[in-house]
N, C-alpha and C positions, 0 to 999 in steps of 0.2 A: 542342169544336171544335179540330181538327187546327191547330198553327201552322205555318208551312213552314219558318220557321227549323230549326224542333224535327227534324223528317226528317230538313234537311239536315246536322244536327249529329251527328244519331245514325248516317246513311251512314259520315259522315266519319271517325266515331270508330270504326264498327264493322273499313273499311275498314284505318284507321291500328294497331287490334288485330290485325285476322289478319295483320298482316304484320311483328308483334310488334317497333313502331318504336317510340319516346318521343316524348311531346309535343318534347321537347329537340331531337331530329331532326329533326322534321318544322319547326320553327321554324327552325333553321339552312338546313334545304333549301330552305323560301320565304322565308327572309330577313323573315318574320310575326314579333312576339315572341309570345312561348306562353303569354304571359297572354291577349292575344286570342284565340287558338286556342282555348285551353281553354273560353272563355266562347262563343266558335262553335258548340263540338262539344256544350256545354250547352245552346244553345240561346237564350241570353240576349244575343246580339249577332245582327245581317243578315250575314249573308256578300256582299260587293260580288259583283261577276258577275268583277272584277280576282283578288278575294283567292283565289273559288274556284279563278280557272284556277293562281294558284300553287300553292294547296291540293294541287288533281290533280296539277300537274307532281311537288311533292314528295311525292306519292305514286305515281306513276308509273300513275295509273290516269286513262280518257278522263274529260272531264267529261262527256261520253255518258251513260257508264256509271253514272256517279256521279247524274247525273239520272233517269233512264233508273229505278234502286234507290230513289230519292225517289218517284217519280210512281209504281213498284207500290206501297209504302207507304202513301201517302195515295189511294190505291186502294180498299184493305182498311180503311180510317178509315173512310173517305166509306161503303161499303158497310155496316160497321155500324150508321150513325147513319141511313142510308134507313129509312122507315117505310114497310112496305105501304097500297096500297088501300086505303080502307074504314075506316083508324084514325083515332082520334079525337085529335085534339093540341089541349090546352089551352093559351089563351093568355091572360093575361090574368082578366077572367071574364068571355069567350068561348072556347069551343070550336071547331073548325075540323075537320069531317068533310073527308076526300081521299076521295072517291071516284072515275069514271073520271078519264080527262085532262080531261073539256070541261067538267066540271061539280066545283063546290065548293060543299058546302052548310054554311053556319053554324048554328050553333045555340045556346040560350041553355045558360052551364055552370050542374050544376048545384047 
């Protein structure tokens, strides 16, 4: 399972490389210190909706856009982990047939 932190750290940090800036910079520009940053862009802290828009501004990119690279992302996540029709997903020790939309049929696993 996709975390959204994760995305939004990897955006960040992809964003903060192409424009071959240092954490050191980008901390002075939003006035963030760069130990948080760093643990942003790892993914291991929330970004406030606050810290993001300094984020952008010291990166001079919209948060649009920055979102906008997040949500294709977890796009291509979500898309992997779909299961067709028809597949059998163990849960438990029961089984869980998907077949159309209207209809779910259980079965014993076996």
């Amino acid at each position: 399972m996709t975390v959204l932190r994760q995305r939004i750290g990897e955006v960040l940090r992809s964003r903060r490389v192409q424009q071959g800036r240092t954490l050191r910079e980008i901390s002075a520009d939003a006035q963030v210190s760069l130990g948080y940053i760093s643990e942003v862009e790892r993914g291991q802290k929330e970004a406030s909706s606050e810290l993001l828009a300094a984020l952008c501004d010291a990166l001079a990119v919209p948060m649009s856009a920055v979102l906008r690279e997040v949500s294709d992302r977890l796009e291509v996540d979500e898309r992997a982990h779909v299961r067709p029709a028809g597949s059998v997903h163990e849960i438990g020790t029961v089984a869980i047939s998907t077949g159309a939309v209207d209809s779910c049929e259980v079965v014993a696993a076996a």
